[in-house]
N, C-alpha and C positions, 0 to 999 in steps of 0.2 A: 504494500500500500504506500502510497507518494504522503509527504510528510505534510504535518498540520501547517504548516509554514507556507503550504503553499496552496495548497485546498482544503486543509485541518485534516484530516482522514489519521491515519496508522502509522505510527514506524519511528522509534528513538533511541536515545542512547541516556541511558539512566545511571546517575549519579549515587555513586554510597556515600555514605556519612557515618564515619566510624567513632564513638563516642567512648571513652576511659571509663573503666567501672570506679564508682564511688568505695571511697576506703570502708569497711564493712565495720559495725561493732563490734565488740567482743561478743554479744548475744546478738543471732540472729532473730530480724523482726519477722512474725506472723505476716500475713498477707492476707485479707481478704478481698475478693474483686467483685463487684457489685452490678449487673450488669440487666438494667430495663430495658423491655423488650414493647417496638412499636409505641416509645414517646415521644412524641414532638418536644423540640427544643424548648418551646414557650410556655409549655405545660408544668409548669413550677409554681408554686409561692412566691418563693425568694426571686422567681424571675418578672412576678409583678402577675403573673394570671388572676384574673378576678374571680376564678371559680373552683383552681387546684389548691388542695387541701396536703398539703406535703412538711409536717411540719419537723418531723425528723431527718430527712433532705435536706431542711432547711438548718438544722442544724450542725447537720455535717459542713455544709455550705459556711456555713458563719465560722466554725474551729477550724475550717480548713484552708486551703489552698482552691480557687475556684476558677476554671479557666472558663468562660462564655465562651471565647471563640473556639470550642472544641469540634471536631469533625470523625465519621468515621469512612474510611475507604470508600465505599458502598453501600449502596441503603436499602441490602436486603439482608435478613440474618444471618445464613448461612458462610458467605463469603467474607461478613464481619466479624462473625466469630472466629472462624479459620484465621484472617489477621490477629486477633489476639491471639490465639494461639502462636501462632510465629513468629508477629513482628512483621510480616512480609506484605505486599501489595497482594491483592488476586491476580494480577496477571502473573506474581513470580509466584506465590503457593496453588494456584492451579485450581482452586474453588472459587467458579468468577458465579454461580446461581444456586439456585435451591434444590433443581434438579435436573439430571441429564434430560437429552431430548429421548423422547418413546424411541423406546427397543436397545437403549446402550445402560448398560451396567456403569453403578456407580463406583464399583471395585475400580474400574480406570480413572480414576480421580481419583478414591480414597490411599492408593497403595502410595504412587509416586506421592502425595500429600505427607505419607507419616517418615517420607525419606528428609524432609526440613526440619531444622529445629525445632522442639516442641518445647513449648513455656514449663508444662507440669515435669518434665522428662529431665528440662534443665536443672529445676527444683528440687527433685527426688533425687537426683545424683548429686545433690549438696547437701542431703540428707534432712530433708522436709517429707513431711505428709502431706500429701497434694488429695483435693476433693473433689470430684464432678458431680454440681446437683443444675439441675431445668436443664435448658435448651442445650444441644451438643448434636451435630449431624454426622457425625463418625462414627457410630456404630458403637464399638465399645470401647470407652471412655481409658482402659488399659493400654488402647495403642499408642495412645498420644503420652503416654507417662503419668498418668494419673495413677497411685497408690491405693487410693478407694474411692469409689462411684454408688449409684442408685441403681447398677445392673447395664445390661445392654439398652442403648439407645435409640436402636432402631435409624428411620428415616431421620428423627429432630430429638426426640427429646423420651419416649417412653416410659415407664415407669417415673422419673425422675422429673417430668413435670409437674409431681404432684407438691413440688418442694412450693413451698410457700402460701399455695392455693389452700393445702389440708394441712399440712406441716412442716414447724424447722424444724423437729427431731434430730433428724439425720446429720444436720450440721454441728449439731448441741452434743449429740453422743461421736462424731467426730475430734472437737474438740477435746473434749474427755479423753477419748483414743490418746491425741497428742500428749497432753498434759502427765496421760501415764507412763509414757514412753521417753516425757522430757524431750519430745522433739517438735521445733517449728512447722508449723502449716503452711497450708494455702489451701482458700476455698474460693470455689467458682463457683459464686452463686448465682445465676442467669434465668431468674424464675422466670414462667410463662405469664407474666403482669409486667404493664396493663394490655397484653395480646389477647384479643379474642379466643375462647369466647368472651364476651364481655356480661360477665356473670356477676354480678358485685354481690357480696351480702346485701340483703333487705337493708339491715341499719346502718349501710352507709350510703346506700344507695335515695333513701329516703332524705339525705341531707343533700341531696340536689334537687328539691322540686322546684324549684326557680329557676332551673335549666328548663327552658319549650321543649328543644329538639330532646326526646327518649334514649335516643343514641351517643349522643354528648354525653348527658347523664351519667349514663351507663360507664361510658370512659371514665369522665370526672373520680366515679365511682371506685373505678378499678386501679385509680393512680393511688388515692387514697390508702386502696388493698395495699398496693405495691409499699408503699410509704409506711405502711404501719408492720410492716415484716422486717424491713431496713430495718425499723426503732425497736423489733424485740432484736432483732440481730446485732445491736449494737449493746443494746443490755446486758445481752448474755456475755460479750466480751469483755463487761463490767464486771458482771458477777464472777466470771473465772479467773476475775486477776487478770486479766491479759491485755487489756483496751493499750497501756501504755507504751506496749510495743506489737502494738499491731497496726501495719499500714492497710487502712481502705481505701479504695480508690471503687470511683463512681464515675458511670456513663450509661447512656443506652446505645441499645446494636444499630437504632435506626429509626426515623422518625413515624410521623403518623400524620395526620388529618390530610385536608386536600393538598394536594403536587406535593404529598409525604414520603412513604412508605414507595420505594424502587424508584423515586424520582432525584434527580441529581439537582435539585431543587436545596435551597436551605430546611423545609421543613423533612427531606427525605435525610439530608446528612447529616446535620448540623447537633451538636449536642451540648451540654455542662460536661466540663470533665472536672470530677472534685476529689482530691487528694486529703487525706486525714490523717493524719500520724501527732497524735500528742506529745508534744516536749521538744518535735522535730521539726516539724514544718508552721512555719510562722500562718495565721490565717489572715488572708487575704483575698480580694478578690481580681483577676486581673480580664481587662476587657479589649484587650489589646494584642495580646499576643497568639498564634495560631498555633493549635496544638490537637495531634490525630490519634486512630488508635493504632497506628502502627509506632509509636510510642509507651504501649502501654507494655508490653515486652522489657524492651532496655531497661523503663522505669522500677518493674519488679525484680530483674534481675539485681541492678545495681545496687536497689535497695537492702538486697540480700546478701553483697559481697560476693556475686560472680559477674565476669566479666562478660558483656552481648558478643555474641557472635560477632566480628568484622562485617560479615553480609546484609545484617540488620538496618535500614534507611532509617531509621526512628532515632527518637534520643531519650534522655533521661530526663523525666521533667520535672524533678530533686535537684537537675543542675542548671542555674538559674540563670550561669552565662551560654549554655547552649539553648534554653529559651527563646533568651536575647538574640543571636545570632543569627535564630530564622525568620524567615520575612514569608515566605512561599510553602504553601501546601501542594497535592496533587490527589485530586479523587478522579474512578471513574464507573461508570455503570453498565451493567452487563444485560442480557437479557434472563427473564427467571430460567430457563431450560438452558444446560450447558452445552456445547454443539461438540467440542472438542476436547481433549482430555492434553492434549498436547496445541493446539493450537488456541490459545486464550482468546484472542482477539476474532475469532469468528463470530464469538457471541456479545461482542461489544459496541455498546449505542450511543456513549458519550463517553468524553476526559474534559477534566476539567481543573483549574488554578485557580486558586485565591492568592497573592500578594496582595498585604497591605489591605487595601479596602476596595481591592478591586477584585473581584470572579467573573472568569469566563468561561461558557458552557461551550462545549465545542460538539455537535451531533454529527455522527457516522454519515457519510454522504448516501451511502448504500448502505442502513441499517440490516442484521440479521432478520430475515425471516421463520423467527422461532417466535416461542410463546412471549411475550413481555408478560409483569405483574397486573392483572387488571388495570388496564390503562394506564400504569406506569409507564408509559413511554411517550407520553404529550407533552406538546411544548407549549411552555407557554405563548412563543411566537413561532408556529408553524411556518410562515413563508422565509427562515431562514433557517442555516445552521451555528450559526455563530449569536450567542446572547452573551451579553457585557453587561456586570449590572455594579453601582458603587453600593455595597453592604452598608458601609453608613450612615447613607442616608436613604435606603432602598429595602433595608433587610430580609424584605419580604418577594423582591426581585417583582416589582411591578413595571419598570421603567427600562426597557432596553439600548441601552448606549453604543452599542455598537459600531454605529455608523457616524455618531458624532465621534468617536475618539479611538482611530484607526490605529492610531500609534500605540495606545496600549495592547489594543488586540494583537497588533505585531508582537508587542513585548512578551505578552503573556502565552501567547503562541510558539515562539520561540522557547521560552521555559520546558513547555509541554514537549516541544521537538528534543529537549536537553534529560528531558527524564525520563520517556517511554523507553522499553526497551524489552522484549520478548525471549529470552534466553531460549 
């Protein structure tokens, strides 16, 4: 494919960023990873929603480390989660949708997949207890390095979506585990909240009748859900003695509401990313700087006292001068059914760059002809491929600048032509 530079289409050469692992404790810290499923970024308290009820969110938010401008790869679960597992882009870990196209075996994706670095894998051989509970599309959660799971996972999530919805048990007699053993954790908790179904409790759901729309509601509802499992989760790391050296880190896999969920839209990528570590990380919130989750890798590791992989594009976002130093993200979107197990880019529909305050969506000149997400694939200006929007004063991408400011598109074009790259 001829390069974005010149018609946007396919084809780069991608830059790594090798980051020094932070000097480690004498105790290693806990980790838990926190991880909502189908939120909209704006769907917070602390982010000003007039209707979300999130008040231990908002807590962590307040002791913590809070990045607004957070992003994830891709804004569908599967291919995001797989980034946190790795660290890696979808087109370099090879999970770019949720599922192959009819009649190909997902074994051609999953096998080459457990040959990258795995976050639990890294873990467990520095001698942690690593956990998988909710969402996880790998089948069984043992391949990737995980130490103890909810069982096989099936297609997403099986047995182990019941984490949060019915119970945290499993993560509570996990810890216990830890604590007998005198060894650090890690828990990936990825429950299926606020994802459909959208089933709230009656008694929370009854504190939105002032929502019209039934279906808001319902959401509203299930953030709540989502929100009040966090705050026994964070309890319990009180009550075990352990809150003071345990790192949380919080994001969701990918957004919601309209030009949400599979759209390369702000509401489809765009997230909080919140860092919590008491005694460690000063709280703050920052609104300014850009930060993805092929960072959340490096970030755990370092935390830990082992060194990322060289291969890892991501950084540590503990270390506050490689914050500072980046200016430019890179996200891109796939279609839902994966066409190729080795060829990534046949099922891709946009790439895209944010520098600064500027994003530009750049759409496949000849899109794949596989399934998209329910209409996940709309633009919001059809008659072109190229949208330019200023985030700052735009957030919501209503205003397409394109054609008044050609030079950026070059610039930011040119980025994209410096980072793709398909091994």
């Amino acid at each position: 494919m001829k390069k974005l530079t010149s018609i946007l289409s396919v084809v780069f050469v991608f830059t790594v960023f090798v980051f020094p692992a932070t000097a480690a404790d004498s105790m290693q810290p806990n980790v838990v990873l926190i991880i909502s499923d189908d939120h909209a970024w704006t769907d917070y308290s602390f982010a000003g929603h007039p209707h979300a009820r999130t008040p231990n969110i908002d807590r962590l938010s307040a002791e913590g480390l809070t990045f607004t401008r957070g992003y994830v790869t891709t804004a569908i679960c599967s291919p995001s989660l797989a980034t946190m597992l790795t660290g890696l882009y979808p087109h370099q870990h090879g999970i770019t949708g949720n599922d192959p196209v009819r009649g190909q075996d997902r074994a051609d994706w999953i096998e080459p997949f457990f040959k990258k670095p795995q976050l639990p894998r890294q873990l467990a051989d520095a001698g942690y207890l690593t956990l998988q509970t909710g969402k996880y599309w790998m089948k069984h959660p043992s391949h990737a390095g995980f130490t103890d799971d909810m069982g096989s996972t099936g297609r997403h999530g099986g047995q182990a979506l019941s984490i949060g919805r019915k119970s945290m048990k499993p993560i509570y007699d996990f810890i216990d585990k830890a604590q007998r053993q005198k060894k650090p954790f890690f828990v990936w908790y990825a429950p299926f909240l606020p994802h459909t179904p959208h089933n709230p409790p009656e008694r929370l759901l009854k504190k939105y009748t002032a929502i019209k729309n039934p279906a808001k509601a319902k959401y509203m509802a299930m953030i709540e859900w989502l929100d009040e499992t966090c705050g026994e989760l964070i309890e319990q790391l009180n009550k075990k003695g352990v809150a003071d050296n345990t790192l949380v880190l919080y994001l969701a896999d990918n957004g919601w509401n309209e030009y949400g969920k599979a759209h390369p839209y702000e509401n489809g990528v765009r997230t909080p990313f919140i860092a919590h570590w008491p005694g460690k990380i000063k709280p703050r919130k920052d609104e300014r700087q850009l930060v993805s989750n092929i960072d959340i890798v490096p970030t755990i590791l370092s935390a830990a006292g082992i060194k990322p992989p060289a291969s890892l594009p991501g950084i540590n976002l503990l270390d506050e001068k490689a914050v500072a130093k980046r200016n430019t993200i890179f996200l891109s979107n796939f279609a839902h059914d994966m066409v190729s197990a080795t060829e990534p880019e046949k099922s891709l529909w946009t790439r895209s760059c944010i520098h600064g305050k500027w994003k530009l969506v750049a759409w496949i000149e000849n899109p794949p002809k596989v399934r998209p997400w329910a209409g996940g694939h709309r633009h919001k200006n059809p008659d072109t491929n190229l949208e330019l929007f200023d985030l700052l004063t735009d957030p919501h991408e209503t205003n397409n600048l394109a054609n008044a400011h050609p030079e950026v598109v070059r610039d930011l074009a040119a980025r994209i032509d410096d980072w793709w790259k398909v091994d």
